[in-house]
Biopython code that builds the backbone (N, CA, C, O; Angstrom):
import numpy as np
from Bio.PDB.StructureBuilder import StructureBuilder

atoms = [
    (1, "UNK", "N", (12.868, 131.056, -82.972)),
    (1, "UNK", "CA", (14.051, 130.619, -82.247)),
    (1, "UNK", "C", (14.910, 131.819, -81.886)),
    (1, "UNK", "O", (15.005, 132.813, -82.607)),
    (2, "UNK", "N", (15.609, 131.642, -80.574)),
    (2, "UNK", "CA", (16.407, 132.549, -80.175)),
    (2, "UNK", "C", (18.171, 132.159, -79.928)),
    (2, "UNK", "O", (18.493, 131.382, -79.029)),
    (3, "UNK", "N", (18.843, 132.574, -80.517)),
    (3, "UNK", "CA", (20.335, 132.118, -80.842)),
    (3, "UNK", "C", (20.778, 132.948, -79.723)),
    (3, "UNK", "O", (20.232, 134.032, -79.521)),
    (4, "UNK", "N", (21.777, 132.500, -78.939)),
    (4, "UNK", "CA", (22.731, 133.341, -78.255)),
    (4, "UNK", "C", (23.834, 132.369, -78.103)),
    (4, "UNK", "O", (23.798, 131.187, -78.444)),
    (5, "UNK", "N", (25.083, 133.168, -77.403)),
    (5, "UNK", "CA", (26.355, 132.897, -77.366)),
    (5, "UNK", "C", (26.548, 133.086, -75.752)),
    (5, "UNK", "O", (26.101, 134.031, -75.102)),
    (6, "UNK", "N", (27.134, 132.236, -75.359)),
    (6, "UNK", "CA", (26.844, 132.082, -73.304)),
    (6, "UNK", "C", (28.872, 132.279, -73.633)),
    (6, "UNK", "O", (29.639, 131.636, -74.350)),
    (7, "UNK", "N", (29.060, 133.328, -72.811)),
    (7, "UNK", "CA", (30.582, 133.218, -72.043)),
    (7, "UNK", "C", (30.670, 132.925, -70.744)),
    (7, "UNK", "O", (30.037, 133.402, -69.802)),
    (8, "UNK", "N", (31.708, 131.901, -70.766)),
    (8, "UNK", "CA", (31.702, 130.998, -69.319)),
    (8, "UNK", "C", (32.754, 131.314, -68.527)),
    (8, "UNK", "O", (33.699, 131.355, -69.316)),
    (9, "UNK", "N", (33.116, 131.533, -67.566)),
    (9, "UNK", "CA", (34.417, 131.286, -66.612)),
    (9, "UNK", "C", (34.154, 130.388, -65.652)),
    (9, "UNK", "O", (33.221, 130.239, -64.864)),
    (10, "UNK", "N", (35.576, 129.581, -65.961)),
    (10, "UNK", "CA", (35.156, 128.431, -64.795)),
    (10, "UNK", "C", (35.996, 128.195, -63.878)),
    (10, "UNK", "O", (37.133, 128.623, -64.078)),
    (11, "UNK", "N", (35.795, 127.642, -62.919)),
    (11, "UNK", "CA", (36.770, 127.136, -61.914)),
    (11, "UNK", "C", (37.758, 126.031, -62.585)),
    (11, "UNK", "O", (37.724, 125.008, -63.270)),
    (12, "UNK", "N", (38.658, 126.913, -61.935)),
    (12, "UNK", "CA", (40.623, 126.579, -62.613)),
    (12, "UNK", "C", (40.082, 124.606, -62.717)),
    (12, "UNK", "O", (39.521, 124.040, -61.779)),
    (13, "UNK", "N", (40.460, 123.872, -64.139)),
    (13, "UNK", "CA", (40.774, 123.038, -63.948)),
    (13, "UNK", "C", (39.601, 122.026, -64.790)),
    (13, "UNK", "O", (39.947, 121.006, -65.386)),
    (14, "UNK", "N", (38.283, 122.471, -64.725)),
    (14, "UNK", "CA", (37.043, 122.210, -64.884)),
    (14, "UNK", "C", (36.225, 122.551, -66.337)),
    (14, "UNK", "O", (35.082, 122.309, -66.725)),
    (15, "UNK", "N", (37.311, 123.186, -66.897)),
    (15, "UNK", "CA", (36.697, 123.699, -68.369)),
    (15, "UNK", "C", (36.415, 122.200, -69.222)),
    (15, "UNK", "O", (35.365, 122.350, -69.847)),
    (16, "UNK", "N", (36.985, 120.822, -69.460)),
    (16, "UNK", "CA", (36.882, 120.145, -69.806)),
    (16, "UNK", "C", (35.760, 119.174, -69.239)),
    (16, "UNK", "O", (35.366, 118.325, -70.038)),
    (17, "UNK", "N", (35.362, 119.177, -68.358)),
    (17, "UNK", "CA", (34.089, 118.702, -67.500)),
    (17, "UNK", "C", (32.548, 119.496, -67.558)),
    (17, "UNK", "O", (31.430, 119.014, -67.372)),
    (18, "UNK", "N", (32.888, 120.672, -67.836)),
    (18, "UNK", "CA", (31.934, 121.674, -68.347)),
    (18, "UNK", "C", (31.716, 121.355, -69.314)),
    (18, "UNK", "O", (30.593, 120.894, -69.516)),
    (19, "UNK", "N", (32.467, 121.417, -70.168)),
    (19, "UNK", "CA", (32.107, 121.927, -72.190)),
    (19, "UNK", "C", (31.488, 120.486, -72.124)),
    (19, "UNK", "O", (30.475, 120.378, -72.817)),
    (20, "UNK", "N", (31.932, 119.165, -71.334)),
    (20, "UNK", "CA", (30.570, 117.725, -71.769)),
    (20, "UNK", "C", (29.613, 117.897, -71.131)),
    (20, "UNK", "O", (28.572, 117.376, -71.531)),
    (21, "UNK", "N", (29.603, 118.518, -70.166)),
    (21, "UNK", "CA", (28.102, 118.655, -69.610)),
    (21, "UNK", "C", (27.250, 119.678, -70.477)),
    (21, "UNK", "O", (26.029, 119.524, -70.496)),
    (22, "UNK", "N", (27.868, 120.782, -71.242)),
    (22, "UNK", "CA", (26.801, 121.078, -72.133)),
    (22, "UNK", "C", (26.891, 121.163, -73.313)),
    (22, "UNK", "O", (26.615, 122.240, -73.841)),
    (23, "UNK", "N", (27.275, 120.136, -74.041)),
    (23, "UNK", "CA", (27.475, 119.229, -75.419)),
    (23, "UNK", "C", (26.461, 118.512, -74.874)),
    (23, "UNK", "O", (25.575, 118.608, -75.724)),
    (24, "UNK", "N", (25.905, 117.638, -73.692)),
    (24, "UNK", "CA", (25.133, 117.022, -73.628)),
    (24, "UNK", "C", (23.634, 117.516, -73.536)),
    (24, "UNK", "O", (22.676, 116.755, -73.403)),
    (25, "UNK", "N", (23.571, 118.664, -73.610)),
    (25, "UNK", "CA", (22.094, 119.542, -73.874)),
    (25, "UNK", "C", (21.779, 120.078, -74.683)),
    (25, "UNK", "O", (22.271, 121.032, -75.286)),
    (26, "UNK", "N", (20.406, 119.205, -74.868)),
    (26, "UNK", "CA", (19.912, 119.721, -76.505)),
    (26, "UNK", "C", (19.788, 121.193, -76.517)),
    (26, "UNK", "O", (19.613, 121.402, -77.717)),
    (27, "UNK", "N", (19.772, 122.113, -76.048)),
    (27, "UNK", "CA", (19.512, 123.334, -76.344)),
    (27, "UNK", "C", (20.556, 124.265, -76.739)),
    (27, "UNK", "O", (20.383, 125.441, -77.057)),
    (28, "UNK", "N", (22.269, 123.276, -76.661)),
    (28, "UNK", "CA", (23.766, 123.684, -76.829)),
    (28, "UNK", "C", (23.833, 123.406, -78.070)),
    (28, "UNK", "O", (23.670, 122.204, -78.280)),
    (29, "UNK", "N", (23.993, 123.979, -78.908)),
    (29, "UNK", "CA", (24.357, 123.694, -80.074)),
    (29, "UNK", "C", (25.992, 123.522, -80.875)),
    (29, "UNK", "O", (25.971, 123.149, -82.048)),
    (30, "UNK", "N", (27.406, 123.808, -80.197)),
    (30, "UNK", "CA", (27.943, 124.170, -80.377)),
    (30, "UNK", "C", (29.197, 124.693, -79.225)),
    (30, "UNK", "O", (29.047, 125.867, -78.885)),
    (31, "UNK", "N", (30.418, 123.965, -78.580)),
    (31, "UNK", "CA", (30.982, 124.724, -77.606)),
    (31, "UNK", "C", (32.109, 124.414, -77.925)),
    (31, "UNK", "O", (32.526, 123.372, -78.429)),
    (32, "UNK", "N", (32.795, 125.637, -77.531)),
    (32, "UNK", "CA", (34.566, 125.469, -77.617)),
    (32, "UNK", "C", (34.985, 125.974, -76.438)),
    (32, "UNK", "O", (34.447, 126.829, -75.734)),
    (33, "UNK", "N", (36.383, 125.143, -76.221)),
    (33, "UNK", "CA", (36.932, 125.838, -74.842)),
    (33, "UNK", "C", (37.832, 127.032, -75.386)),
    (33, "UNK", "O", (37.663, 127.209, -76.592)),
    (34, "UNK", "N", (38.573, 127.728, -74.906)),
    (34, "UNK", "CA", (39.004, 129.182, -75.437)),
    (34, "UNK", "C", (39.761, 129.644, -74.532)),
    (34, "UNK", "O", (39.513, 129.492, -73.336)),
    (35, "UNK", "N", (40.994, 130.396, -75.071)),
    (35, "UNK", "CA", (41.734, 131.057, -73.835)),
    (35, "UNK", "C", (41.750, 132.501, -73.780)),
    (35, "UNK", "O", (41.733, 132.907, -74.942)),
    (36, "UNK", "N", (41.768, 133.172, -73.209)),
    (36, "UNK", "CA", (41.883, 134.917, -72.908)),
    (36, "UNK", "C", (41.109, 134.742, -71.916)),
    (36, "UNK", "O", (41.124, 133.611, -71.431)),
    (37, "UNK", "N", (40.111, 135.866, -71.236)),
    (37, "UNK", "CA", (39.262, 136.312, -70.431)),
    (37, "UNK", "C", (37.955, 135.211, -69.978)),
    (37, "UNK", "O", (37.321, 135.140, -68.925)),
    (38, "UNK", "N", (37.874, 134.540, -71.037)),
    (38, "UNK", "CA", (36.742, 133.455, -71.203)),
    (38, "UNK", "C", (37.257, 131.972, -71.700)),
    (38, "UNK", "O", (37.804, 131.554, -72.721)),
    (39, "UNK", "N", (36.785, 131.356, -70.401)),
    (39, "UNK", "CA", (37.416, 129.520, -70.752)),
    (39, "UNK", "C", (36.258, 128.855, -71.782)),
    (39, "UNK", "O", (36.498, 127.728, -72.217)),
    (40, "UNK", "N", (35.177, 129.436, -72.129)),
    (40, "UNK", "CA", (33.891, 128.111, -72.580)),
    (40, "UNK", "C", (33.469, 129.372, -73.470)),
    (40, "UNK", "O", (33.521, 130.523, -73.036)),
    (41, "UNK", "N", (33.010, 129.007, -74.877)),
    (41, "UNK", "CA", (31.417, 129.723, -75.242)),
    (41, "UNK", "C", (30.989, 129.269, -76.065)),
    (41, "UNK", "O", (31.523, 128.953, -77.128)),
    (42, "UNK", "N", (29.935, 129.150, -75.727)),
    (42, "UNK", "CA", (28.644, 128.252, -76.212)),
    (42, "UNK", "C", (27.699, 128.751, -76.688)),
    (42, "UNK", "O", (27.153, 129.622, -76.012)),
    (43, "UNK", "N", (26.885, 128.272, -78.580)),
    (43, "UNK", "CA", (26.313, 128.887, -78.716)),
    (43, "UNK", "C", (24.803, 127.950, -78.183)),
    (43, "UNK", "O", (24.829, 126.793, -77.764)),
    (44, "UNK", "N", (24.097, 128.440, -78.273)),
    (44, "UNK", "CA", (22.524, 127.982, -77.613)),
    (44, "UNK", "C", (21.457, 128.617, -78.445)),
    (44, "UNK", "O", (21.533, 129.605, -79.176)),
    (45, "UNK", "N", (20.254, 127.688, -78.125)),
    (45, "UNK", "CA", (19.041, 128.152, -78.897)),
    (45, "UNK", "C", (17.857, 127.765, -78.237)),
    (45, "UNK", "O", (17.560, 126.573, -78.159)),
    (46, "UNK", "N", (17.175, 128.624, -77.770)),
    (46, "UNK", "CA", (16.009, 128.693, -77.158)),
    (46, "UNK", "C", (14.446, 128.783, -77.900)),
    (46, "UNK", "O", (14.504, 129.972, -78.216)),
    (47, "UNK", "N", (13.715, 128.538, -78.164)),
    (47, "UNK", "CA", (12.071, 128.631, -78.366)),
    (47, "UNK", "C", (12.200, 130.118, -78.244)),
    (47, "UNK", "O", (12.338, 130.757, -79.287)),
    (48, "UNK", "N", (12.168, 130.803, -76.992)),
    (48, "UNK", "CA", (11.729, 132.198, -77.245)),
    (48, "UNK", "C", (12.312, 132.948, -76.128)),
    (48, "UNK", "O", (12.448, 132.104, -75.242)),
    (49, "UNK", "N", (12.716, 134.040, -75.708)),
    (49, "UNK", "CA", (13.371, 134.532, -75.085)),
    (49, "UNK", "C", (13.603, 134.429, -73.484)),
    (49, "UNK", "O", (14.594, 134.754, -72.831)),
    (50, "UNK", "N", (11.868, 133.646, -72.889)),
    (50, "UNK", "CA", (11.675, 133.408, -71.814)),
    (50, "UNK", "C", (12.405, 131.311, -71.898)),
    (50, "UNK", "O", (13.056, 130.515, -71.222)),
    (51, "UNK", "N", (11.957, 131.370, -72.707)),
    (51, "UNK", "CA", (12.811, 129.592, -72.847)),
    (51, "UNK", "C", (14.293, 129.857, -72.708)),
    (51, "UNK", "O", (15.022, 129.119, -72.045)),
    (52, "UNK", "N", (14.772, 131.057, -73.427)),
    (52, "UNK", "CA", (16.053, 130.891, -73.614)),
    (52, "UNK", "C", (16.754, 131.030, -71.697)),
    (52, "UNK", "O", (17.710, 130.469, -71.162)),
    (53, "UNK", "N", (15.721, 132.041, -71.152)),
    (53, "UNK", "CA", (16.340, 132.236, -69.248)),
    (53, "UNK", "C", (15.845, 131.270, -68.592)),
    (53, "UNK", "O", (16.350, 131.049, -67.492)),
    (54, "UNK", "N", (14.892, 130.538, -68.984)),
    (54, "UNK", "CA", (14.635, 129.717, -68.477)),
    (54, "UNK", "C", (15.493, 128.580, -68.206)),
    (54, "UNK", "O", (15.500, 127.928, -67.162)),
    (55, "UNK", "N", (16.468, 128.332, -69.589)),
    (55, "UNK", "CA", (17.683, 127.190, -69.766)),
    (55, "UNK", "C", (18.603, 127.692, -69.346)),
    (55, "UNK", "O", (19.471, 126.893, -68.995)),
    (56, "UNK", "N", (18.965, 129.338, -69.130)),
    (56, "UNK", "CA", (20.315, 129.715, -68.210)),
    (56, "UNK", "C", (20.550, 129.784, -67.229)),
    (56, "UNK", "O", (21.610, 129.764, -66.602)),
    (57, "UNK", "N", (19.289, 129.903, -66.916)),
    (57, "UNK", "CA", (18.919, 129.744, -64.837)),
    (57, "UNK", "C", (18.897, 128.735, -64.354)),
    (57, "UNK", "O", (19.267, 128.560, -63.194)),
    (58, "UNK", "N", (18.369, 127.618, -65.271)),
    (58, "UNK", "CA", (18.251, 126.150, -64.681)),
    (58, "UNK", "C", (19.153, 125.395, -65.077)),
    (58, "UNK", "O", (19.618, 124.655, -64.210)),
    (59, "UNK", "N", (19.602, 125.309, -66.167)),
    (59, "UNK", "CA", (20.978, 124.389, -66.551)),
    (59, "UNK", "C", (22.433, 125.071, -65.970)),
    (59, "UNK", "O", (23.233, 124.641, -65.140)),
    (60, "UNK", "N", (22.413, 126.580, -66.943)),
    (60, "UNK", "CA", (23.723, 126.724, -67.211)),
    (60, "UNK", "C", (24.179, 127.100, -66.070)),
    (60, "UNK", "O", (25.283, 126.870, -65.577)),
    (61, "UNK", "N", (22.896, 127.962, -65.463)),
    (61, "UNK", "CA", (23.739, 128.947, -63.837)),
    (61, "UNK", "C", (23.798, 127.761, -63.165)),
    (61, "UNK", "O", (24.699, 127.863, -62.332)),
    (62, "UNK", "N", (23.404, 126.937, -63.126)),
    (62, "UNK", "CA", (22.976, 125.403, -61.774)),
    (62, "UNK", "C", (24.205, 124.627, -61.954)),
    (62, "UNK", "O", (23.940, 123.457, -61.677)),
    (63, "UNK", "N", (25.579, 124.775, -62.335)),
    (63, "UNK", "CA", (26.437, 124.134, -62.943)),
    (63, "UNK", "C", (27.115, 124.513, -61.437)),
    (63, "UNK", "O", (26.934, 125.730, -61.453)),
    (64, "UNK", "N", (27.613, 124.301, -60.472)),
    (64, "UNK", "CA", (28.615, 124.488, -59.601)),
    (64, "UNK", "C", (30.313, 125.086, -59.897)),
    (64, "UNK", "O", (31.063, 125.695, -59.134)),
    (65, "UNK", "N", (30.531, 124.597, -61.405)),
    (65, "UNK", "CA", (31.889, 124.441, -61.561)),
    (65, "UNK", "C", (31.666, 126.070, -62.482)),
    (65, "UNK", "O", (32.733, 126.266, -63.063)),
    (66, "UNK", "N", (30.955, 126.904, -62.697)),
    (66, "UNK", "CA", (30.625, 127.985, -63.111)),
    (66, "UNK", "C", (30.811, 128.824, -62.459)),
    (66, "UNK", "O", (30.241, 128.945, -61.375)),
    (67, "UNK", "N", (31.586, 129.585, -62.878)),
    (67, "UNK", "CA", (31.972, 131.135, -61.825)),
    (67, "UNK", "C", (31.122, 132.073, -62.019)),
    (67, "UNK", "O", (30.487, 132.502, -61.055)),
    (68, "UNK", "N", (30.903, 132.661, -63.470)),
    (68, "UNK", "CA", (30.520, 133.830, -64.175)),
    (68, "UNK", "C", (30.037, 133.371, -65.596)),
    (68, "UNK", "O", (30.653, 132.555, -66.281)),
    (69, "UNK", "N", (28.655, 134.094, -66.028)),
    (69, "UNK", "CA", (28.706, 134.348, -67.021)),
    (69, "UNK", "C", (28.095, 135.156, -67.779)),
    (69, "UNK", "O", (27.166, 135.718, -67.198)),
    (70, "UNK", "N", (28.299, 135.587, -69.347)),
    (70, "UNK", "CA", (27.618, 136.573, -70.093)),
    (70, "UNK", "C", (27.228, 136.071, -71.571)),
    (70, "UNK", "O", (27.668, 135.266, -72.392)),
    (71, "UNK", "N", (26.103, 137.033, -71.458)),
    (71, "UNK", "CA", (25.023, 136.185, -72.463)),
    (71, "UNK", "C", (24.935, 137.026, -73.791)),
    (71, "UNK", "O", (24.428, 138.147, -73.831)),
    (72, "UNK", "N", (25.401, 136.469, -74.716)),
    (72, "UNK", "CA", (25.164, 137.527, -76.193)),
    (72, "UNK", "C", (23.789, 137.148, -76.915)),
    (72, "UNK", "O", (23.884, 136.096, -77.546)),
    (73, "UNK", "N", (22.486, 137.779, -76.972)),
    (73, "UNK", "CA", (21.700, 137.529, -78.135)),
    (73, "UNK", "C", (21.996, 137.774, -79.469)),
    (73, "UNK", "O", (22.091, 138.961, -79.781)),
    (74, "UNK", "N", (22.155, 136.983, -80.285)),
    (74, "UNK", "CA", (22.465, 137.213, -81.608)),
    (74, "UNK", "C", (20.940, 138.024, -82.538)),
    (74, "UNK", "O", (19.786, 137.749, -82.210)),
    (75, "UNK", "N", (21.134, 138.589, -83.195)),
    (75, "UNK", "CA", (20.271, 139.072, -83.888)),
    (75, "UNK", "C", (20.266, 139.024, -85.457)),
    (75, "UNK", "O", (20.107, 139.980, -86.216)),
    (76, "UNK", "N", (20.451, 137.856, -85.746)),
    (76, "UNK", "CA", (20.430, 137.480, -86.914)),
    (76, "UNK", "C", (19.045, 137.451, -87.341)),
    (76, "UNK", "O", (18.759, 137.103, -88.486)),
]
sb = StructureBuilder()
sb.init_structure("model")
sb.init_model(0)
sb.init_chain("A")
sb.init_seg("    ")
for serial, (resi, resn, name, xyz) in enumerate(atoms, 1):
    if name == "N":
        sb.init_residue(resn, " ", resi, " ")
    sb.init_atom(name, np.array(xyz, "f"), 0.0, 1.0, " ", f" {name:<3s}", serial, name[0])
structure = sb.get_structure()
């Protein structure tokens, strides 16, 4: 398994419509909304490193209400 931490910026307004859309994916384990530089971060868990881009390209980037984001691999 591959753990990472997704930082989100979202379009003004939409952080609460986000964080249920990925509470509702099994591969989210975990999201809080947050204030400073970053509205969302979410931790996630992938099968293997190509699973893990595979779920950021197709879920998380495919989100419209998503401005930006950055991806921490944890290395636990």
């Amino acid at each position: 398994m591959v753990t990472a931490y997704i930082l989100l910026i979202v379009k003004p307004g939409e952080e609460s419509a986000v964080a249920d859309k990925l509470r509702n994916m099994k591969e989210v384990k975990d999201v809080s909304v947050v204030y400073g530089e970053y509205d969302i971060i979410a931790k996630v868990e992938g099968k293997d490193m190509q699973g893990l881009q595979n779920f950021l390209i197709k879920h998380i980037r495919a989100l419209d209400q998503i401005e930006r984001t950055s991806t921490m691999i944890s290395l636990k």
